[in-house]
N, C-alpha and C positions, 0 to 999 in steps of 0.2 A: 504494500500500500504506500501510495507516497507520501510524505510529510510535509505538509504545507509552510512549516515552519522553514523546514531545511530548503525548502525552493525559494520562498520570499528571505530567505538568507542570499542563498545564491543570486538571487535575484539585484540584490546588493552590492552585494561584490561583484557582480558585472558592470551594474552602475556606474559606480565610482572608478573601477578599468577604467570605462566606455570613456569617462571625465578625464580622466587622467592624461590616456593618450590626445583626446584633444587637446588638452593644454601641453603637453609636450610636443604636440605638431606645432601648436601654435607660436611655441620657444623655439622652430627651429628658425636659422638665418638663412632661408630659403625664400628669396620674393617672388614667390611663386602663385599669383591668386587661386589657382586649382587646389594645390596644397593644403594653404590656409585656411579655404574652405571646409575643408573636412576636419579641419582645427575646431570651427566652429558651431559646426554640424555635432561633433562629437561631444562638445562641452553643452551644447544644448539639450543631444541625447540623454548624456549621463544625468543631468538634472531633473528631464521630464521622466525617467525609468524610475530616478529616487522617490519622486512627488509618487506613483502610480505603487509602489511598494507600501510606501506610507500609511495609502486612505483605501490597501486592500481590504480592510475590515467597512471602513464605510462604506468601499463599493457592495459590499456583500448586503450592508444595510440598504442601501438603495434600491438595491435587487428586490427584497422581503418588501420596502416601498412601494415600487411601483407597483410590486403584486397585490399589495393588500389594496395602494387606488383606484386597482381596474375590478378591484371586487372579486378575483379567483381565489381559487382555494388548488391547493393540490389534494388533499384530502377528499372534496365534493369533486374534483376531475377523475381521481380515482375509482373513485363511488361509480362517476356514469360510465368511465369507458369500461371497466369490468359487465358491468348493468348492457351496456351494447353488446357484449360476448356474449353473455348471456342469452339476449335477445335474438344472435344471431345461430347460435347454438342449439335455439329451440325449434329456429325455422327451419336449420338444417336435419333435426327429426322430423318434423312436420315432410318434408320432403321426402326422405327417407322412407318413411311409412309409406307417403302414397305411391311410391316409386316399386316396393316391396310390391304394394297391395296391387299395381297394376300390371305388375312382370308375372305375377303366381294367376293373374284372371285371366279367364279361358273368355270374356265378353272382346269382342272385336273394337267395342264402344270405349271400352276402357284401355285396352293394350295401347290405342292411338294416340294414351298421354304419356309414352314413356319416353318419346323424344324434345319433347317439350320441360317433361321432369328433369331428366340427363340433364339438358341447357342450365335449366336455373341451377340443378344441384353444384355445378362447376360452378358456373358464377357466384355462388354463395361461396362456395367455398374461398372464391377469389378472396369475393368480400370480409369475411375472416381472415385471412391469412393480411390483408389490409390494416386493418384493428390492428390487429398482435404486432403488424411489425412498427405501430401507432404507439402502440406500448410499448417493446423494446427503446423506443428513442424516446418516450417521454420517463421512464427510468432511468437513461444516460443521462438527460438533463437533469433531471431529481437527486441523481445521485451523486454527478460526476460536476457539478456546476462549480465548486468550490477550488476545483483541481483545475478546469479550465482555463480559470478566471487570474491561479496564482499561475499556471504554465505561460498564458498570456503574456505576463508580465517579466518571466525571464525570459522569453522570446524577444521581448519589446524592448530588455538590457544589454542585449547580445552588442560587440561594438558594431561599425561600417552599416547599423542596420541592417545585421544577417537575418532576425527572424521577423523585423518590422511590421511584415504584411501575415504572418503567422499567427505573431502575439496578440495585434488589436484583433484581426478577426477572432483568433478562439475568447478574447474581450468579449466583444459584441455579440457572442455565440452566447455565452452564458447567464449575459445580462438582459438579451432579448426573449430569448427560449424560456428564462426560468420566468419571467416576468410576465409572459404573454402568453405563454401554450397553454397553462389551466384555464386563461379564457377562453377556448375554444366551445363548448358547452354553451357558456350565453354569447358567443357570436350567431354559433349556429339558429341559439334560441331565439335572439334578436331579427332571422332571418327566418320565422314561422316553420323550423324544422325540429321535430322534435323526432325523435328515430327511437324513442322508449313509448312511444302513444300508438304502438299496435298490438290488437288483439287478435290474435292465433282463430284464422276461422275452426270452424269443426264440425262442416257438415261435410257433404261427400266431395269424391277426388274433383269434380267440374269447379265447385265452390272452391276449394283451398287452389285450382290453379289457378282461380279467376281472382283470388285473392292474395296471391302470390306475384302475378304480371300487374294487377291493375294500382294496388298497394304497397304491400311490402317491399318488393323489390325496388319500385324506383324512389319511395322513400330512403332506402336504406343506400341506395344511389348515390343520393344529394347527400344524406346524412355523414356515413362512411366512406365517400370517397373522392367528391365531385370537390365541398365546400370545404373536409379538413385538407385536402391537397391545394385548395386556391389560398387557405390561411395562414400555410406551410409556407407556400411561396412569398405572400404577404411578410413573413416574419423573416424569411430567408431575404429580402429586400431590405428592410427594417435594418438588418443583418450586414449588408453588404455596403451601407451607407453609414452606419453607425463605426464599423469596423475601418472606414476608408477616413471618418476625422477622428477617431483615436491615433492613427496614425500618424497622419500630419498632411495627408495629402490633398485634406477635402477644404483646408483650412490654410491658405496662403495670404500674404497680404499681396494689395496689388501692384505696389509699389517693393524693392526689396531697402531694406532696412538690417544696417548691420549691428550690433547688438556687441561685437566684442572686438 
């Protein structure tokens, strides 16, 4: 397991490196404007890596911040994306049964939904396998957000800005993701989908497939895969903008301005 301690140590100690050598470039008798520049580049690094080591405990609060202002919980996100396993796990008996019940029926009338069944039963399945791997990555973020956040930052003290574009994005990874993914639930809900508000028909096989194609399925469509994949990318944007002015890149003056 890694020790967050010992990384935002290390994290340090590349810092004040990353300082060092610029101000040693910057001591060299070389009038060289290309040189010098990275004199200055590197005494700037080394300061902005100190500052982000500093206030990793605030970031962490900030993180718990934003979470708690947009109103998620991971706890109630838990709750439902299990609750949609569930849900989908049930349809996928539901399927099951009728699929059994129409391959063992000698009725001509009945046999004609086994190709129909086959379809959704794959597709459901798809659709499961969706959720779970919804899950696997919303437990990276739950668990691993901590570790991101301080990897981020010895990334971001490395000198010549080796991990630059490494460290702010797994930054903006941990700080977006932990912050915004348990709202997924009331975005969805905000967007009149609610994919826990169906009832398992239970009359015969015509009923559950007409309740299967005309309901279920394309609910669970929108719900698990259409709107959490547009929200994904929503955050992965979030993501790629946040991660580009940690860096330093989104955030130039327009004039240049020399500082040392």
């Amino acid at each position: 397991m890694i020790n967050i301690g010992e990384v935002l140590l290390i994290s340090s100690s590349l810092a004040s490196l990353t300082y060092v050598i610029g101000a040693l470039i910057m001591a060299l008798p070389i009038p060289l404007y290309g040189v010098k520049k990275w004199g200055t580049r590197l005494i700037t690094d080394g300061i902005y890596a100190t500052i982000w080591t500093d206030i990793y405990g605030l970031t962490m609060y900030i993180i718990q911040y934003i979470n708690n202002l947009l109103g998620a919980s991971w706890s109630y996100y838990y709750q439902w994306i299990y609750a949609v396993l569930v849900e989908e796990v049930d349809l996928y008996a539901v399927i099951r049964t009728a699929y059994v019940f129409a391959s063992v029926s000698q009725d001509p009338a009945i046999t004609v939904f086994l190709a129909p069944l086959s379809f959704i039963f794959s597709f459901l399945t798809g659709l499961i396998t969706t959720t779970e791997t919804l899950l696997v990555i919303s437990n990276v973020v739950y668990e691993y957000t901590p570790i991101f956040v301080a990897l981020g930052i010895l990334f971001l003290s490395m000198p010549f800005r080796i991990g630059r574009n490494i460290g702010s994005s797994l930054i903006a990874f941990g700080i977006v993701f932990y912050s915004a993914l348990p709202y997924l639930p009331n975005f969805l809900t905000s967007l009149g989908i609610n994919v826990l508000d169906l009832s398992t028909s239970s009359g015969n096989i015509t009923d559950t497939i007409n309740f299967l194609i005309t309901q279920a399925i394309p609910l669970l469509i929108e719900g698990t895969l259409v709107f959490p994949i547009a929200y994904l990318i929503i955050l992965s944007g979030i993501t790629i903008g946040l991660g580009s002015a940690i860096s330093g890149y989104s955030a130039r003056m327009p004039i240049p301005i020399e500082i040392f």
